[in-house]
N, C-alpha and C positions, 0 to 999 in steps of 0.2 A: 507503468506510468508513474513517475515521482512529480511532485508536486512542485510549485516555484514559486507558492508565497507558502504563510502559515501567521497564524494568528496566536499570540503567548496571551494568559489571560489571568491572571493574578489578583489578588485583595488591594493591592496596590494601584492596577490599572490594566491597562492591555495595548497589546506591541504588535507591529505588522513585518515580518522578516521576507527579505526575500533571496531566493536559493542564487548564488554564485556558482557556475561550471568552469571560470578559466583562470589557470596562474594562480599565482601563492594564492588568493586570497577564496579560494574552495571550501561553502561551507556556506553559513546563512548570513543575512546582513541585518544589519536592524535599517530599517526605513521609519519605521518614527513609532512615536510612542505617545500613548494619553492618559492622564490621571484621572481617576475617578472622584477626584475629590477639585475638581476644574469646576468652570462653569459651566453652564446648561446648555449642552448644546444645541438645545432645540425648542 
C-alpha cells in the first residue's frame, strides 16, 4: 500500500503533497503550504 498524501515539515514551515498516478505529470504535487512564522491559527 503507497500512500496519497505526505506531509514535508521543515524549520521553515510544512507542506501537504499529494501523489499523482497518470500522465506526465507522475510523482507528488504540492497542494499547499504554511509558514510557521504566519499568524496563530488558532
Amino acid at each position: 500500500m503507497k500512500p496519497n498524501f505526505a506531509l514535508i515539515l521543515s524549520s521553515d514551515g510544512i507542506g501537504l503533497l499529494h501523489r499523482s498516478v497518470a500522465g506526465a505529470a507522475e510523482g507528488w504535487n504540492t497542494l499547499g503550504e504554511a509558514s510557521l512564522e504566519g499568524a496563530d491559527p488558532g
